[in-house]
C-alpha positions in Angstrom: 59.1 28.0 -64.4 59.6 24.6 -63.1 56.4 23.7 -61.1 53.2 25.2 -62.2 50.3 24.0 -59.8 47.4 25.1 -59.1 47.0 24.9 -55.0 43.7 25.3 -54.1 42.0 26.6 -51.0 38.3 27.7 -49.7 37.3 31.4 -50.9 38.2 34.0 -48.3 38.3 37.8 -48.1 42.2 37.6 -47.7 44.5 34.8 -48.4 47.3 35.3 -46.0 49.6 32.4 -46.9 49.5 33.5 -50.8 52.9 35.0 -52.0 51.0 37.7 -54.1 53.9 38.5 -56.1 54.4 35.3 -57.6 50.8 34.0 -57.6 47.2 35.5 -58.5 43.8 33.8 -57.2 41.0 32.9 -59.0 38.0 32.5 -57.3 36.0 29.6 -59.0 32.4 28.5 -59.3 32.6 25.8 -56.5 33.9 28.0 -54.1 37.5 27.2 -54.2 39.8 29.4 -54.8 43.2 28.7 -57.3 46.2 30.0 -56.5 48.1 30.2 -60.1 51.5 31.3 -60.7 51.8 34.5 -62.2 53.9 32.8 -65.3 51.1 30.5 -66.1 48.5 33.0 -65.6 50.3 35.2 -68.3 49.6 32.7 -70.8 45.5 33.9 -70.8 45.5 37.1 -72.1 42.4 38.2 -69.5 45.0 37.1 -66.9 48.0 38.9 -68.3 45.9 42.4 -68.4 45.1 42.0 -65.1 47.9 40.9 -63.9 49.2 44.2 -65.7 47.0 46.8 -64.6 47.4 45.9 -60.8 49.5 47.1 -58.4 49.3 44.7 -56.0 47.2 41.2 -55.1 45.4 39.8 -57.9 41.7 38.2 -57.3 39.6 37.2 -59.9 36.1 36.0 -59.7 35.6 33.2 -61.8 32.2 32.5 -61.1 30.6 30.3 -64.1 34.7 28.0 -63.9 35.1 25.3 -61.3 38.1 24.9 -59.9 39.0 21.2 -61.8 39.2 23.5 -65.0 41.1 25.8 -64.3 43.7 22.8 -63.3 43.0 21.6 -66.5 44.2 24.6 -67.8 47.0 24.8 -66.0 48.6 21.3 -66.9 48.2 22.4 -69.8 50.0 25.6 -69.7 52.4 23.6 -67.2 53.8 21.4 -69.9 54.1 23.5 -72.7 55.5 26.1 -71.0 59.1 26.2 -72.5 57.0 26.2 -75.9 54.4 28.5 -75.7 52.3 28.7 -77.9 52.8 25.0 -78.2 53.6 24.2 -82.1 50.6 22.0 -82.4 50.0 20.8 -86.6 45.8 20.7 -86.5 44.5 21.0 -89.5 41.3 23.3 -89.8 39.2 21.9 -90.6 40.2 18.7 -89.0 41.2 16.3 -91.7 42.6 13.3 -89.7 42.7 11.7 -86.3 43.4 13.5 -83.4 46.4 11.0 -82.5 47.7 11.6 -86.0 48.2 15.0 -85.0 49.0 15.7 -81.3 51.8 14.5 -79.8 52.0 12.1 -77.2 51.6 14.1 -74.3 49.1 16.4 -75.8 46.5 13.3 -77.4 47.0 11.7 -73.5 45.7 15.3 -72.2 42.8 14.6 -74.9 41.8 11.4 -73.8 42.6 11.4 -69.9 41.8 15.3 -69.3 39.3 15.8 -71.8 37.7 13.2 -72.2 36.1 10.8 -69.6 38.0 7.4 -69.5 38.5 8.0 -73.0 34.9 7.9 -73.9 34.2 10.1 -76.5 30.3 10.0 -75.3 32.0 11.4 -71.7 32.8 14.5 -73.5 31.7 16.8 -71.0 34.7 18.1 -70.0 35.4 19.7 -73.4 32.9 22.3 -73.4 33.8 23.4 -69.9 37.7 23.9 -71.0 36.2 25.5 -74.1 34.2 28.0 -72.4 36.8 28.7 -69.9 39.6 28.9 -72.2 37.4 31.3 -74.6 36.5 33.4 -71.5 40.1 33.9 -70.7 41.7 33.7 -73.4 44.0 30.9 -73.7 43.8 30.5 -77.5 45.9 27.4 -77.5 43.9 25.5 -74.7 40.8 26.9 -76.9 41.9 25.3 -80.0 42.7 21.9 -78.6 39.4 21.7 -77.1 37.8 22.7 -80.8 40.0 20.2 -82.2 38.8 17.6 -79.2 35.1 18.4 -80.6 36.0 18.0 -84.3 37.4 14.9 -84.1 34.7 13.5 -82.1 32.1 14.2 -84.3 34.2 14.0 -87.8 32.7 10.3 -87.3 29.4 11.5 -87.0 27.3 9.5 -89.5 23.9 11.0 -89.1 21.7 12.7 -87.2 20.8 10.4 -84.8 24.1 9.4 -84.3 24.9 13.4 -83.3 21.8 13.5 -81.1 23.1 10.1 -79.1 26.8 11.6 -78.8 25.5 15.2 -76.8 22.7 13.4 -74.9 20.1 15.6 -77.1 16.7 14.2 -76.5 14.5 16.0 -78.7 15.9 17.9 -81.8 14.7 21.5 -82.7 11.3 22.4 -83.0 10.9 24.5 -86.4 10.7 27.7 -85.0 13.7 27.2 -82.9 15.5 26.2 -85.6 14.2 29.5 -87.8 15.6 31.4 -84.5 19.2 29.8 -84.9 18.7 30.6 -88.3 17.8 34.5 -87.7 20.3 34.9 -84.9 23.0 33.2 -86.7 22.6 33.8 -90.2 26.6 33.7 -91.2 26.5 30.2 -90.0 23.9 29.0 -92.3 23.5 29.1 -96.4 20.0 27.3 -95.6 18.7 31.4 -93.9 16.6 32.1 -97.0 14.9 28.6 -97.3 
């Protein structure tokens, strides 16, 4: 694969200028509609099964990803291509700077791609590459953007600090936090307090 771009068009019923044997659509959240190469697409497993199980043109709704994601994801996939999974050394849990770890290319995706302007307070982009990667299973787009979260908030002193870095205005109310507690006991060692 030398090129992999996502081209992107309005959503339609049919996409007549798509070469469905090469590409599939994904119809995204702002109404745009990607048009990924079958070889990067084969890199999320949700993708690949589709991809599989189809005889013919490949649509799939994307409805809660906008379309600048899913190019995230695809520069992604782009450069590592020749290398996937990309050999990336990240500790877990994160033990040292992200630019200690990543290569070049990869920490520049983290701070131009990721990040806004490479603000760690602009970190909004992260959870959206998170949630799409999770939803279609791209585990190495997944765990860079883990890895993006970790080492923002390994500096974390406190928990005002925390509260200031996600824009959190008001912390938990005690029974909210007793409901986090209940619905995610595993998470917790503080459940029978």
């Amino acid at each position: 694969m030398t090129d992999v771009k996502v081209e992107k068009m309005p959503i339609g019923d049919n996409y007549p200028l798509v070469d469905f044997s090469r590409n599939i659509v994904l119809e995204c959240s702002d109404g745009v509609a990607c048009v990924m190469p079958i070889s990067a697409a084969k890199r999320c497993n949700v993708l690949a099964q589709l991809i599989s199980k189809s005889a013919g043109e490949v649509k799939v709704p994307l409805y809660e990803i906008h379309s600048d994601i899913v190019a995230k994801i695809c520069m992604y996939i782009q450069h590592h291509h020749s290398e996937w999974p990309p050999n990336l050394r990240i500790d877990k849990p994160l033990r040292t700077d992200l630019r200690d770890a990543l290569t070049a290319w990869d920490y520049d995706f983290y701070t131009k791609q990721l990040l806004e302007d490479g603000d760690p307070s602009k970190n909004d982009a992260i959870f959206l590459v998170l949630k799409a990667a999770q939803y279609l299973e791209c585990d190495p787009v997944r765990d860079l953007a883990c890895a993006a979260l970790a080492n923002i908030v390994r500096d974390v002193k406190g928990e005002e600090d925390f509260y200031k870095l996600f824009k959190v205005s008001e912390p938990f109310t005690e029974d909210e936090t007793k409901k986090l507690y209940e619905d995610y006991e595993y998470r917790s060692s503080k459940k029978d307090e």
